[in-house]
BAVEXZA-259534 format. One record per residue: chain; residue number from 1; x, y, z of N, C-alpha, C, CB in turn. Coordinates in steps of 0.2 Angstrom, whole numbers. Glycine has a CB too. Example, Ala and Ser with C-alpha at 12.3 -4.5 7.8 and 13.67 -1.06 7.14 Angstrom:
<rs>
<r><unit>A</unit><pos>1</pos><n_x>66</n_x><n_y>-28</n_y><n_z>39</n_z><ca_x>62</ca_x><ca_y>-22</ca_y><ca_z>39</ca_z><c_x>66</c_x><c_y>-16</c_y><c_z>39</c_z><cb_x>57</cb_x><cb_y>-22</cb_y><cb_z>45</cb_z></r>
<r><unit>A</unit><pos>2</pos><n_x>64</n_x><n_y>-11</n_y><n_z>35</n_z><ca_x>68</ca_x><ca_y>-5</ca_y><ca_z>36</ca_z><c_x>64</c_x><c_y>0</c_y><c_z>39</c_z><cb_x>70</cb_x><cb_y>-3</cb_y><cb_z>29</cb_z></r>
</rs>
This chain:
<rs>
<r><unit>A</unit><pos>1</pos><n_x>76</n_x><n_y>-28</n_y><n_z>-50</n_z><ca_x>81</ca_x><ca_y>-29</ca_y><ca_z>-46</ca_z><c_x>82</c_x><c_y>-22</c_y><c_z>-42</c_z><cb_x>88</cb_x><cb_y>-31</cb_y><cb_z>-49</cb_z></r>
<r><unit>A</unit><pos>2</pos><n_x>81</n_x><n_y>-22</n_y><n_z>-34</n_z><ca_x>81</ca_x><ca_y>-18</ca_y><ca_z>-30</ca_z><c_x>90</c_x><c_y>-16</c_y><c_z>-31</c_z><cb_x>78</cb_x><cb_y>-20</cb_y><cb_z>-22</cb_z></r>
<r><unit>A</unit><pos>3</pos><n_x>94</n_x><n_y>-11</n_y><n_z>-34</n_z><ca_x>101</ca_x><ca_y>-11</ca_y><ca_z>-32</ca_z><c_x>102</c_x><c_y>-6</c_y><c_z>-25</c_z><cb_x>106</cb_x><cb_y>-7</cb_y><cb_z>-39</cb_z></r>
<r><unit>A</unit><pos>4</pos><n_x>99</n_x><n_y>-3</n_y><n_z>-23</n_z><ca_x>99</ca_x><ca_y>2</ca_y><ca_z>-16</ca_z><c_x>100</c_x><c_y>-3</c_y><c_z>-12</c_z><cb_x>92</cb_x><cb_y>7</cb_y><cb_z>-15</cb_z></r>
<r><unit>A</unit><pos>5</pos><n_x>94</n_x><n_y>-8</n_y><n_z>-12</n_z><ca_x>94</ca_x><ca_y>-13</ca_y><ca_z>-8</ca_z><c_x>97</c_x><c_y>-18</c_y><c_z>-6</c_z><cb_x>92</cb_x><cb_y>-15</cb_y><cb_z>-8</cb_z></r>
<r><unit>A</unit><pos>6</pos><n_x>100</n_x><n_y>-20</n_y><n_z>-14</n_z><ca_x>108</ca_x><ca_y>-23</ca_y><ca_z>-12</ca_z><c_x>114</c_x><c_y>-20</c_y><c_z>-9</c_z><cb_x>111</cb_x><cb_y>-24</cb_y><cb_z>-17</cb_z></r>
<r><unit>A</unit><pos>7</pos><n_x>113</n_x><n_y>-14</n_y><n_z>-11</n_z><ca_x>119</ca_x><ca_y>-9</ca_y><ca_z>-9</ca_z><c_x>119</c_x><c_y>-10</c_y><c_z>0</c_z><cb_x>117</cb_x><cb_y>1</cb_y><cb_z>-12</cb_z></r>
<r><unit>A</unit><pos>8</pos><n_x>114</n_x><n_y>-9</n_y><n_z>0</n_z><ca_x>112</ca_x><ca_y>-7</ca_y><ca_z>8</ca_z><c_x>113</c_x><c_y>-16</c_y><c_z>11</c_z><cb_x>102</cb_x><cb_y>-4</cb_y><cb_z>9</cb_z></r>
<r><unit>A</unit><pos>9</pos><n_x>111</n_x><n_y>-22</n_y><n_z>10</n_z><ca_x>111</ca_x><ca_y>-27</ca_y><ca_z>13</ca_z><c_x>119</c_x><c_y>-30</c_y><c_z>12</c_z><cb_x>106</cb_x><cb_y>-31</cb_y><cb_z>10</cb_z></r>
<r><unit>A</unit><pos>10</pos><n_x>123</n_x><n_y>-28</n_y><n_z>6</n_z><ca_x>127</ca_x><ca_y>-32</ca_y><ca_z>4</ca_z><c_x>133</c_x><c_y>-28</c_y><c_z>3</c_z><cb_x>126</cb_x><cb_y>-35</cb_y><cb_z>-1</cb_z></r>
<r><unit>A</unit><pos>11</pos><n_x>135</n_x><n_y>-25</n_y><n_z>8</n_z><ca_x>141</ca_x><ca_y>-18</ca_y><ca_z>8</ca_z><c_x>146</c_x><c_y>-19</c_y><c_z>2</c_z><cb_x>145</cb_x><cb_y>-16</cb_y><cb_z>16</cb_z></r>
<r><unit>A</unit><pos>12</pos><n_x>148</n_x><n_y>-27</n_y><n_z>2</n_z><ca_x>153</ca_x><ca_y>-27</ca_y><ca_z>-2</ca_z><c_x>152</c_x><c_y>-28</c_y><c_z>-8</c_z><cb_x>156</cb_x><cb_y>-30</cb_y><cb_z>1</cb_z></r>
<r><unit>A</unit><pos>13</pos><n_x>147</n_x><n_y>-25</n_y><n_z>-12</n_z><ca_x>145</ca_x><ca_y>-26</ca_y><ca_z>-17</ca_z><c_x>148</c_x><c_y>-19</c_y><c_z>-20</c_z><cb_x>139</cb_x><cb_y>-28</cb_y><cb_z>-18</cb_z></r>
<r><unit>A</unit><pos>14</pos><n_x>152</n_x><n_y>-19</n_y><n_z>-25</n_z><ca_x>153</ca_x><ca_y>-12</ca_y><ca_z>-28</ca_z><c_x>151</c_x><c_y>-9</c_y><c_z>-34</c_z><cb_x>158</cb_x><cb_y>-12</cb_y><cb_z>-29</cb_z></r>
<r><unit>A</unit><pos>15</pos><n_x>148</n_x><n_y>-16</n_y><n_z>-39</n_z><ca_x>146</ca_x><ca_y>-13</ca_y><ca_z>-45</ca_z><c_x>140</c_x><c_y>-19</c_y><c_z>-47</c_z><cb_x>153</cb_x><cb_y>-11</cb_y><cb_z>-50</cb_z></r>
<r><unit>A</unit><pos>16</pos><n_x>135</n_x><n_y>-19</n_y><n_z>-50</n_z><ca_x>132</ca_x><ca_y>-24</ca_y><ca_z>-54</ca_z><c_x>131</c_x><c_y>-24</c_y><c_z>-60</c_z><cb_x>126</cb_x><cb_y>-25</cb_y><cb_z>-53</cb_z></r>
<r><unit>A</unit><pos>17</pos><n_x>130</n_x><n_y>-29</n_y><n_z>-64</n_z><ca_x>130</ca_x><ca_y>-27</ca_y><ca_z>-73</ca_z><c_x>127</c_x><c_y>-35</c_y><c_z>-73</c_z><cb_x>140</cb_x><cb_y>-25</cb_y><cb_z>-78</cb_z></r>
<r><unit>A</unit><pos>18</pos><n_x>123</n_x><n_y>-34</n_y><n_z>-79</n_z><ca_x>117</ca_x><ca_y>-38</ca_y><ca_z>-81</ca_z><c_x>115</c_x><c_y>-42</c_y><c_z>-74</c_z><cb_x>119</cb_x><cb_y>-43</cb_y><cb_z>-88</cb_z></r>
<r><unit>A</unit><pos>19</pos><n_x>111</n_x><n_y>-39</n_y><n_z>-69</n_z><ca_x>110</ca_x><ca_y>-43</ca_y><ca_z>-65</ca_z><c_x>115</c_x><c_y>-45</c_y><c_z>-60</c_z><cb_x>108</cb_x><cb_y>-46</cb_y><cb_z>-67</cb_z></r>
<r><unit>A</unit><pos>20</pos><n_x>121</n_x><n_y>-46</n_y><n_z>-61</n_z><ca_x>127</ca_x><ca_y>-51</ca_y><ca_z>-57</ca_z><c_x>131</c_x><c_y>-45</c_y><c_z>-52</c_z><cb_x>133</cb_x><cb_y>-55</cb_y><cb_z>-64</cb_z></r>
<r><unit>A</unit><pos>21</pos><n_x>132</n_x><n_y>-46</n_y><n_z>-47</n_z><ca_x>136</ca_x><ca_y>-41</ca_y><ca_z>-43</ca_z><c_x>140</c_x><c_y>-43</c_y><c_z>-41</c_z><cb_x>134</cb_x><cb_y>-40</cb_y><cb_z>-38</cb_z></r>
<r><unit>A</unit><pos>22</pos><n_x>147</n_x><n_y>-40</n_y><n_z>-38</n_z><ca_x>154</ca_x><ca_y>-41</ca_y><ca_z>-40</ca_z><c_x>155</c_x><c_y>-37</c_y><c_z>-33</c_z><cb_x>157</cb_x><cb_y>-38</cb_y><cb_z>-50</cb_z></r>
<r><unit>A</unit><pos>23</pos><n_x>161</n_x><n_y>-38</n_y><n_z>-32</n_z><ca_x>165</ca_x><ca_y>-35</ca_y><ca_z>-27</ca_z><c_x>173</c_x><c_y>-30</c_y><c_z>-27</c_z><cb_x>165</cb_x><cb_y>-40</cb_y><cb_z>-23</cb_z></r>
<r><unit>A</unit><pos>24</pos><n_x>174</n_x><n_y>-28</n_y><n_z>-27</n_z><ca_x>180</ca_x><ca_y>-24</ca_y><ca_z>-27</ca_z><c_x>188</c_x><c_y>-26</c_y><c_z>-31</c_z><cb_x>181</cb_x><cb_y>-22</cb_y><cb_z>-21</cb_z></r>
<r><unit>A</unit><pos>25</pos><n_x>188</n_x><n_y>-35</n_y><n_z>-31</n_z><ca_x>192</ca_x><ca_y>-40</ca_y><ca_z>-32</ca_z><c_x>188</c_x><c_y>-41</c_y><c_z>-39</c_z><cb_x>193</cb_x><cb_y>-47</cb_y><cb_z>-26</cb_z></r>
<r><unit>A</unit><pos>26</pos><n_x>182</n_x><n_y>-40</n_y><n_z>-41</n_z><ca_x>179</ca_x><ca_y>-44</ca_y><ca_z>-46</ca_z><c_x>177</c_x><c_y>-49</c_y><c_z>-49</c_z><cb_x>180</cb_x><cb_y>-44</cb_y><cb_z>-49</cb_z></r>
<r><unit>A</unit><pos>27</pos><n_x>175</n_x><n_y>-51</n_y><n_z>-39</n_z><ca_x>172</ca_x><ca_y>-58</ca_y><ca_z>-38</ca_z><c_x>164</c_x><c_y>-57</c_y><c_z>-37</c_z><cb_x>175</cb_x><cb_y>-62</cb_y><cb_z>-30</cb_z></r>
<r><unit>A</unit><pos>28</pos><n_x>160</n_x><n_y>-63</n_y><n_z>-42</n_z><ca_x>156</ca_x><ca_y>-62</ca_y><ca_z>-41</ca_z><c_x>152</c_x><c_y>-62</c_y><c_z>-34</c_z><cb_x>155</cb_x><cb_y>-63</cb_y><cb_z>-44</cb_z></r>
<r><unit>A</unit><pos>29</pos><n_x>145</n_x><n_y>-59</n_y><n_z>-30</n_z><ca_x>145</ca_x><ca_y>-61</ca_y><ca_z>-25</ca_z><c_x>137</c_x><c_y>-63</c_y><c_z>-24</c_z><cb_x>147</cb_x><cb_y>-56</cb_y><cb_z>-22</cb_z></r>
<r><unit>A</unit><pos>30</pos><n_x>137</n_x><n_y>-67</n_y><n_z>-21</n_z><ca_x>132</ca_x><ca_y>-69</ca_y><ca_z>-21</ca_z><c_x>124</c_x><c_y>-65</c_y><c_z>-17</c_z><cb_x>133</cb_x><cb_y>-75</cb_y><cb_z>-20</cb_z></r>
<r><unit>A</unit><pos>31</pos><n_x>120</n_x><n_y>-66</n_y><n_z>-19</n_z><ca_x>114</ca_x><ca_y>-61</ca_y><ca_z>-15</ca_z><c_x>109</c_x><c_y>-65</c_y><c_z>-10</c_z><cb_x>109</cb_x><cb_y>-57</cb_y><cb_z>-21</cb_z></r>
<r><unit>A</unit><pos>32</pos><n_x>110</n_x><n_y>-63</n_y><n_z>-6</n_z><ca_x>105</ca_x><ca_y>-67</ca_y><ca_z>-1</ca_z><c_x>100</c_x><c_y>-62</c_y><c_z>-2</c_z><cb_x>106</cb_x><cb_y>-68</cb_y><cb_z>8</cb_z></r>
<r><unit>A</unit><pos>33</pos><n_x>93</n_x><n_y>-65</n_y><n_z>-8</n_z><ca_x>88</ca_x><ca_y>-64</ca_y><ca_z>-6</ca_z><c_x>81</c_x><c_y>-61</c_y><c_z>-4</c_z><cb_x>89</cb_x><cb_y>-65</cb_y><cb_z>-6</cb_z></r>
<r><unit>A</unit><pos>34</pos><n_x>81</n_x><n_y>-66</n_y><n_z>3</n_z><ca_x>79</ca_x><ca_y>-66</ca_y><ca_z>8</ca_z><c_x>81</c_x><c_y>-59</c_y><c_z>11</c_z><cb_x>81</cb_x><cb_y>-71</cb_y><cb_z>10</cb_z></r>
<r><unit>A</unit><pos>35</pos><n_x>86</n_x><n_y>-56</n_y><n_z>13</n_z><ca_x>89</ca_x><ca_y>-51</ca_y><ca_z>17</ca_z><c_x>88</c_x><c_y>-46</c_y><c_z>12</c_z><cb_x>96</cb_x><cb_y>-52</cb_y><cb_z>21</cb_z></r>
<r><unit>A</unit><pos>36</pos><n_x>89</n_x><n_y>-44</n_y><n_z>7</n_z><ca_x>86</ca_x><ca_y>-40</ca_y><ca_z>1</ca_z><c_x>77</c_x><c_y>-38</c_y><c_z>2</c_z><cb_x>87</cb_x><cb_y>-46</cb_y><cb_z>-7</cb_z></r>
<r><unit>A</unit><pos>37</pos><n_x>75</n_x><n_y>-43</n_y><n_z>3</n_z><ca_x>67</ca_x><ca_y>-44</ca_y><ca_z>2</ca_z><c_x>65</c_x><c_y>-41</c_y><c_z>10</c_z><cb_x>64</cb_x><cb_y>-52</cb_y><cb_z>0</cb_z></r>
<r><unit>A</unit><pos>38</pos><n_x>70</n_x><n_y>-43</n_y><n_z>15</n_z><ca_x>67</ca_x><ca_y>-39</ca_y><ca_z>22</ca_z><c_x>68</c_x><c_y>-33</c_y><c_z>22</c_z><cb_x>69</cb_x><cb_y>-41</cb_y><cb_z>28</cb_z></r>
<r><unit>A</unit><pos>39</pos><n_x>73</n_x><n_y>-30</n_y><n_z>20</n_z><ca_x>75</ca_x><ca_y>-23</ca_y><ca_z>16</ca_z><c_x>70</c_x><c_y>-18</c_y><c_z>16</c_z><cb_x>78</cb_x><cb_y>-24</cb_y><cb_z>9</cb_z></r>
<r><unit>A</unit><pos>40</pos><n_x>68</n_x><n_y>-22</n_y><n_z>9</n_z><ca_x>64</ca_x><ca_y>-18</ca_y><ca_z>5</ca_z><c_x>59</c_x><c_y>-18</c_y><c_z>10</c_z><cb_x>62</cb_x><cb_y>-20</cb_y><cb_z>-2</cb_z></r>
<r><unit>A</unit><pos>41</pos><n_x>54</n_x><n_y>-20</n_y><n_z>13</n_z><ca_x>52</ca_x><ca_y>-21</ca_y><ca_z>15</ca_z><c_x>49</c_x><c_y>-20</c_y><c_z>21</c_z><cb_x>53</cb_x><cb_y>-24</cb_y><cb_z>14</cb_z></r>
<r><unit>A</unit><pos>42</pos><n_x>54</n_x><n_y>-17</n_y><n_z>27</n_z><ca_x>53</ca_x><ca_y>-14</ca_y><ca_z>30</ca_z><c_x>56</c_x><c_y>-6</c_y><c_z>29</c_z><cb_x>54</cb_x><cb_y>-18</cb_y><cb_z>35</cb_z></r>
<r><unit>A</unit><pos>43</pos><n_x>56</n_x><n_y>-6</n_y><n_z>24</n_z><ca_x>61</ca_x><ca_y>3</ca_y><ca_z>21</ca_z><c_x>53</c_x><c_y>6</c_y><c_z>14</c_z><cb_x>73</cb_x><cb_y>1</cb_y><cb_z>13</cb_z></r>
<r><unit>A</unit><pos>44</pos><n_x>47</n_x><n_y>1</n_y><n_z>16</n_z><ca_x>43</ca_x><ca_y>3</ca_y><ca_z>11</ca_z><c_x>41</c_x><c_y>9</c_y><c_z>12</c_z><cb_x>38</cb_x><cb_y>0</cb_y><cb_z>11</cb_z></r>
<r><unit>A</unit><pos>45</pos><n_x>43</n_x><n_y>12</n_y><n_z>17</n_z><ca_x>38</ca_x><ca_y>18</ca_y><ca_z>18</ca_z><c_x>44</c_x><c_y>26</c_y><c_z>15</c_z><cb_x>34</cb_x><cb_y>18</cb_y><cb_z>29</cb_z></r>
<r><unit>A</unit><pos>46</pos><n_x>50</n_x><n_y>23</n_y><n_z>14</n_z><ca_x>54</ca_x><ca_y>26</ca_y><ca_z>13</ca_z><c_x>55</c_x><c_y>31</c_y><c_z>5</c_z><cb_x>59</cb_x><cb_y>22</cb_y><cb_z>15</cb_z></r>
<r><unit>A</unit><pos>47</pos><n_x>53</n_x><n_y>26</n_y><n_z>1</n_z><ca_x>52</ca_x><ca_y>31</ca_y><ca_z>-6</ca_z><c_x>46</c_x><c_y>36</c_y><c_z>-7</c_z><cb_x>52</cb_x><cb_y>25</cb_y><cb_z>-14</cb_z></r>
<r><unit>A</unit><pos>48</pos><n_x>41</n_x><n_y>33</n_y><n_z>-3</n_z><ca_x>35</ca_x><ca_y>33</ca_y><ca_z>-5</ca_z><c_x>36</c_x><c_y>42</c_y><c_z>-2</c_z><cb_x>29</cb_x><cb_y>28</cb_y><cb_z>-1</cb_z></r>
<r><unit>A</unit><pos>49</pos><n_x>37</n_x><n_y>42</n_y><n_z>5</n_z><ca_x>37</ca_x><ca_y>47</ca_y><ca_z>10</ca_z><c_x>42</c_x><c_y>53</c_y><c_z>5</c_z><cb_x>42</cb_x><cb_y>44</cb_y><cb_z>20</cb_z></r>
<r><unit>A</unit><pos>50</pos><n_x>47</n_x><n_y>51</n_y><n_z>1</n_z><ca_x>54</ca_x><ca_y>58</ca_y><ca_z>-1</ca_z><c_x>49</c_x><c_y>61</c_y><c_z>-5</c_z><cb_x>64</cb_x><cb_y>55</cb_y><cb_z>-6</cb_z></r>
<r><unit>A</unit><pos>51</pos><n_x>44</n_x><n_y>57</n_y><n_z>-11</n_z><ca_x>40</ca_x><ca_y>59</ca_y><ca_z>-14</ca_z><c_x>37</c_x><c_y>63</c_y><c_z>-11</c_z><cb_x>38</cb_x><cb_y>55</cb_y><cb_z>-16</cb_z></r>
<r><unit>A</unit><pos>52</pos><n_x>33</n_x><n_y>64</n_y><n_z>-7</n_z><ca_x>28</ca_x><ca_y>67</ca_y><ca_z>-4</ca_z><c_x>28</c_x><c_y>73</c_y><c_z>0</c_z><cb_x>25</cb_x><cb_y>62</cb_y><cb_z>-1</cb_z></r>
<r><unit>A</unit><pos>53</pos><n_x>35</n_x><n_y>71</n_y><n_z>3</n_z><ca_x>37</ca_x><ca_y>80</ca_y><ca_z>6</ca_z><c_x>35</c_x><c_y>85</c_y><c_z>1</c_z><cb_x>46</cb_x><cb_y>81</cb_y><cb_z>7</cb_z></r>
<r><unit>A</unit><pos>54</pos><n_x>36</n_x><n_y>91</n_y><n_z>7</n_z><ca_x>35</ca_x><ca_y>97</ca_y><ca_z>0</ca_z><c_x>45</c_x><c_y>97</c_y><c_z>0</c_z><cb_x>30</cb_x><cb_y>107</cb_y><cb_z>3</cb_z></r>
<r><unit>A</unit><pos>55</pos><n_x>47</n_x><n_y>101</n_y><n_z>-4</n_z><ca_x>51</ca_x><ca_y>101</ca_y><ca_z>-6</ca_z><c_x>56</c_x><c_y>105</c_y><c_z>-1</c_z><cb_x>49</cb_x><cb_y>102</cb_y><cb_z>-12</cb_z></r>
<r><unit>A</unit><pos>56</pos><n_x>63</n_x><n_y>104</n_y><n_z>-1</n_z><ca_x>67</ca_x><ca_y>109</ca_y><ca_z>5</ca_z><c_x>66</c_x><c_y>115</c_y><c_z>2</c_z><cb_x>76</cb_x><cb_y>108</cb_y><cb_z>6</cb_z></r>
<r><unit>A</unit><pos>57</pos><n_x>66</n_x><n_y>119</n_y><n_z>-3</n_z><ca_x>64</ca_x><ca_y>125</ca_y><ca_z>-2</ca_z><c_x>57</c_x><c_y>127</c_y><c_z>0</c_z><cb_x>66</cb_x><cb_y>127</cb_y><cb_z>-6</cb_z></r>
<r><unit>A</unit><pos>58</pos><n_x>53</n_x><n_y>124</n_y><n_z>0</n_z><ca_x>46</ca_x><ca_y>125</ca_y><ca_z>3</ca_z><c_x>46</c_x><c_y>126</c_y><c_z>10</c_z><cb_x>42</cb_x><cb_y>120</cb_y><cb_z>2</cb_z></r>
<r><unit>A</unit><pos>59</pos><n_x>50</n_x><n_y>117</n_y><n_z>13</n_z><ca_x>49</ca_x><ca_y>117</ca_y><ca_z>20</ca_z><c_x>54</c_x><c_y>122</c_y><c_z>24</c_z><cb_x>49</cb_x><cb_y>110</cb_y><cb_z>22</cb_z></r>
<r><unit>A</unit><pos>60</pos><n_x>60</n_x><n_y>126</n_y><n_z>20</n_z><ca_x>62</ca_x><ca_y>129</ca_y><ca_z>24</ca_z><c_x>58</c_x><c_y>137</c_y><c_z>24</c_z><cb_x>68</cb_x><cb_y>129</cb_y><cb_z>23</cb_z></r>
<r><unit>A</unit><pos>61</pos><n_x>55</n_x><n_y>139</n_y><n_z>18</n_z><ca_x>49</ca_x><ca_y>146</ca_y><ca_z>18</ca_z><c_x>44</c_x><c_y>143</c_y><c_z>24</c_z><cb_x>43</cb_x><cb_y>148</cb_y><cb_z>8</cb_z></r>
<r><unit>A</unit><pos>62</pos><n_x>42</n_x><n_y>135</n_y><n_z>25</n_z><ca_x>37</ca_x><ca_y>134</ca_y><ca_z>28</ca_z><c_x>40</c_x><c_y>136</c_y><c_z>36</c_z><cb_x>35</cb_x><cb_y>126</cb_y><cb_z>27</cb_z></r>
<r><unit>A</unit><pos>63</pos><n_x>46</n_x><n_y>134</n_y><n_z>39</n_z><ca_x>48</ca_x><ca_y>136</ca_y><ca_z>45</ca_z><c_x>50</c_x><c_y>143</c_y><c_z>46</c_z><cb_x>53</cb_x><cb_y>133</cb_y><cb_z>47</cb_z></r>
<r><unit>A</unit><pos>64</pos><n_x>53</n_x><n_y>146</n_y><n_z>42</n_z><ca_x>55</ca_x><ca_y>154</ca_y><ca_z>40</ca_z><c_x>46</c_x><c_y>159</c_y><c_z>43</c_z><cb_x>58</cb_x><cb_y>154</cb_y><cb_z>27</cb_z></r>
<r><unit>A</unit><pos>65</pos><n_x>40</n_x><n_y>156</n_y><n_z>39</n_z><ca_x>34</ca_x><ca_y>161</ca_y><ca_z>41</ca_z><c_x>30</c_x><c_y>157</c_y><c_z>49</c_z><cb_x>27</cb_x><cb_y>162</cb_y><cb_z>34</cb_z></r>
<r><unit>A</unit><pos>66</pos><n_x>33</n_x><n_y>152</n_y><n_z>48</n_z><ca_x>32</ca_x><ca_y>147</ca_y><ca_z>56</ca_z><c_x>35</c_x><c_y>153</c_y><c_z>62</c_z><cb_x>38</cb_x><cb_y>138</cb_y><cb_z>57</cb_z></r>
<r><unit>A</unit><pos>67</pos><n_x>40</n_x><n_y>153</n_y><n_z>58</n_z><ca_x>45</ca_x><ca_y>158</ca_y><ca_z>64</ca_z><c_x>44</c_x><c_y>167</c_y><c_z>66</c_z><cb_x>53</cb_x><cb_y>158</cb_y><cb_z>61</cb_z></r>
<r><unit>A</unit><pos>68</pos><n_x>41</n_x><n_y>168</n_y><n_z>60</n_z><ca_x>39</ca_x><ca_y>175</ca_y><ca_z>61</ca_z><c_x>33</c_x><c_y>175</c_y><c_z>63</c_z><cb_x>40</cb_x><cb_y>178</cb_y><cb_z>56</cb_z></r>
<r><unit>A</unit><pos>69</pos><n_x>26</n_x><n_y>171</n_y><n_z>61</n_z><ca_x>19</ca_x><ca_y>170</ca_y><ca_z>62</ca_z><c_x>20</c_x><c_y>166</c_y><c_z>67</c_z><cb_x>14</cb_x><cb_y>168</cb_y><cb_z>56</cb_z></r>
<r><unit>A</unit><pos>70</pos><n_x>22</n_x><n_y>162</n_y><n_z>71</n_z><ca_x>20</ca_x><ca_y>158</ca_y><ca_z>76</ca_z><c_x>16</c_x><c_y>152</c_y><c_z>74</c_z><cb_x>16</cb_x><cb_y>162</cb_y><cb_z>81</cb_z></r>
<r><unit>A</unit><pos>71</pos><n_x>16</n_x><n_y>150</n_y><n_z>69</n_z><ca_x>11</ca_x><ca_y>145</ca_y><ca_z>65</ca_z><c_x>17</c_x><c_y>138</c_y><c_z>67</c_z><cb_x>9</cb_x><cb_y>147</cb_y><cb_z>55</cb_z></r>
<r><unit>A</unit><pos>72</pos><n_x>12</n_x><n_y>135</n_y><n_z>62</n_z><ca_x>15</ca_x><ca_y>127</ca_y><ca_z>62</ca_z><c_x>12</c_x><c_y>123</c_y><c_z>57</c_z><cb_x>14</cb_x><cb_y>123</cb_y><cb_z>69</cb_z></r>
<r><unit>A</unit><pos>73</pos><n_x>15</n_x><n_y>127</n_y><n_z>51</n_z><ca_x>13</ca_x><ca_y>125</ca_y><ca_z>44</ca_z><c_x>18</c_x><c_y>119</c_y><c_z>42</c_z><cb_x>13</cb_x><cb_y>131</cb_y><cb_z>39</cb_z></r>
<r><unit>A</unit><pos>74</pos><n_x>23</n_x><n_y>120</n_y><n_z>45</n_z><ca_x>28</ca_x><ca_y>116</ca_y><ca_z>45</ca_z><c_x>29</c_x><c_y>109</c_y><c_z>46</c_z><cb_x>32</cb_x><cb_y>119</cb_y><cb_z>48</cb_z></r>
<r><unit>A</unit><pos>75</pos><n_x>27</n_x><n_y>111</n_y><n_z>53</n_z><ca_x>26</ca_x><ca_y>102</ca_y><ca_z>57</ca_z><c_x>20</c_x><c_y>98</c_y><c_z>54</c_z><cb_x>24</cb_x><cb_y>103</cb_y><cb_z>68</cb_z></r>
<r><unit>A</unit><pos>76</pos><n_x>16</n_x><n_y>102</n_y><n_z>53</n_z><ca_x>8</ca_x><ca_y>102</ca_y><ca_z>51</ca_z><c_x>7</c_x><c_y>97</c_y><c_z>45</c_z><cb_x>5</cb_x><cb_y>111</cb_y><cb_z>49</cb_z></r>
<r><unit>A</unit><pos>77</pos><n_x>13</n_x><n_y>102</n_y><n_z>41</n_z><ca_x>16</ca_x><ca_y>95</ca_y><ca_z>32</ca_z><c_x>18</c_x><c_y>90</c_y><c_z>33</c_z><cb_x>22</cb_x><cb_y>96</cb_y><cb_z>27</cb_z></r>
<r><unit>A</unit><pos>78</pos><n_x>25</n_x><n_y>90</n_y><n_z>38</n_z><ca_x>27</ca_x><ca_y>84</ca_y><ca_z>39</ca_z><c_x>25</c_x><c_y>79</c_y><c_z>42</c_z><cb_x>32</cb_x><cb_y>84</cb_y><cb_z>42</cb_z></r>
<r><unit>A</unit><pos>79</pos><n_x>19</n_x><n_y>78</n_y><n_z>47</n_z><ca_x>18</ca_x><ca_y>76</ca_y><ca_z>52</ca_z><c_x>10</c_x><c_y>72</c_y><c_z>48</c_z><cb_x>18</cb_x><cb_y>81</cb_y><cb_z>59</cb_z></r>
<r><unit>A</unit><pos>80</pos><n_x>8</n_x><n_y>77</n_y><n_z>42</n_z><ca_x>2</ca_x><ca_y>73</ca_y><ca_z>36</ca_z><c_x>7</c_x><c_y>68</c_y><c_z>33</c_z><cb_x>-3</cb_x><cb_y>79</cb_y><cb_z>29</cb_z></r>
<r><unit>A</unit><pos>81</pos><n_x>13</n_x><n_y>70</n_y><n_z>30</n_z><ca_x>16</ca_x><ca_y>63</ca_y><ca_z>26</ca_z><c_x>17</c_x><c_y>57</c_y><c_z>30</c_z><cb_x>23</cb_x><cb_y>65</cb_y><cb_z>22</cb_z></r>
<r><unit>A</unit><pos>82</pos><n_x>19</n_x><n_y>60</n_y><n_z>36</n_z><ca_x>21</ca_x><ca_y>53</ca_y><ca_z>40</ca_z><c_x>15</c_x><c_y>49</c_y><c_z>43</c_z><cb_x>24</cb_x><cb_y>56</cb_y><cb_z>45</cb_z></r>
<r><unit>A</unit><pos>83</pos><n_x>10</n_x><n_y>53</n_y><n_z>44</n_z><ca_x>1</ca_x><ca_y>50</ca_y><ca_z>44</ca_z><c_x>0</c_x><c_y>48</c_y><c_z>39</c_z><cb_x>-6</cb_x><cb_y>54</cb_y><cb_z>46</cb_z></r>
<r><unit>A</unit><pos>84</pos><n_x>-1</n_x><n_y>50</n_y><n_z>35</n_z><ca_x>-4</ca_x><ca_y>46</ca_y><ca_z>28</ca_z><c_x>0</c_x><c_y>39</c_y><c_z>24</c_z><cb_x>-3</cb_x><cb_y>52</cb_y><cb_z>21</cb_z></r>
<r><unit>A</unit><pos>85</pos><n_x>9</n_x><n_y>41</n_y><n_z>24</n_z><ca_x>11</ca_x><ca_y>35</ca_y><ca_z>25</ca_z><c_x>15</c_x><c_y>34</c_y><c_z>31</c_z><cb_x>13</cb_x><cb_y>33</cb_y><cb_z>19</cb_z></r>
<r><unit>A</unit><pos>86</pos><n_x>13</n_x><n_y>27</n_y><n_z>33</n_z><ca_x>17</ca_x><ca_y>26</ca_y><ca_z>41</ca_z><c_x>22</c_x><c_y>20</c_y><c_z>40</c_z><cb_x>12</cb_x><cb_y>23</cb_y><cb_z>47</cb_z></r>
<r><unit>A</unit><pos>87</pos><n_x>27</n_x><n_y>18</n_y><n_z>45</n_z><ca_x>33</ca_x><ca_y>16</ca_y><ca_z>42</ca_z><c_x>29</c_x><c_y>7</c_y><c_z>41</c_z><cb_x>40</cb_x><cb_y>18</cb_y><cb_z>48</cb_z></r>
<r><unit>A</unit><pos>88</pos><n_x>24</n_x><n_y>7</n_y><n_z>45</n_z><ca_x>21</ca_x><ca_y>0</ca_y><ca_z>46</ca_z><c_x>12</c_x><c_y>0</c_y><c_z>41</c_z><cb_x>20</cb_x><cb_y>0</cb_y><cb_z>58</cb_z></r>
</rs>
């Protein structure tokens, strides 16, 4: 069970427990599926990409000698993660 993805499709979900999602009243709610699964789905590229960055303190040393050396080590990372994985 994606819960991000519930979260995100089904705002009014507040908490889950064994599977069942509930709402603020402590009603359960029911899960459209379907809109779960397009979620995920078109957000695939989203876990993969946080992994693959270098890390904020890197990429800010990466702009910090970008700025003093004129380079573009910086854009140069971000712009391989985003080539390597693409949102499609």
């Amino acid at each position: 069970m994606d819960y991000i993805a519930i979260h995100k499709t089904h705002p009014e979900v507040i908490r889950i427990e064994n599977d069942i999602a509930y709402d603020i009243n402590g009603n359960k709610v029911t899960i459209n599926q379907a809109k779960v699964d397009e979620y995920i789905s078109q957000n695939a590229h989203v876990r993969p990409r946080a992994m693959a960055y270098p890390s904020v303190q890197d990429q800010l040393d990466m702009q910090y000698h970008d700025a003093v050396n004129g380079t573009t080590t910086w854009k140069d990372a971000i712009a391989k993660v985003k080539s390597d994985i693409p949102k499609e």
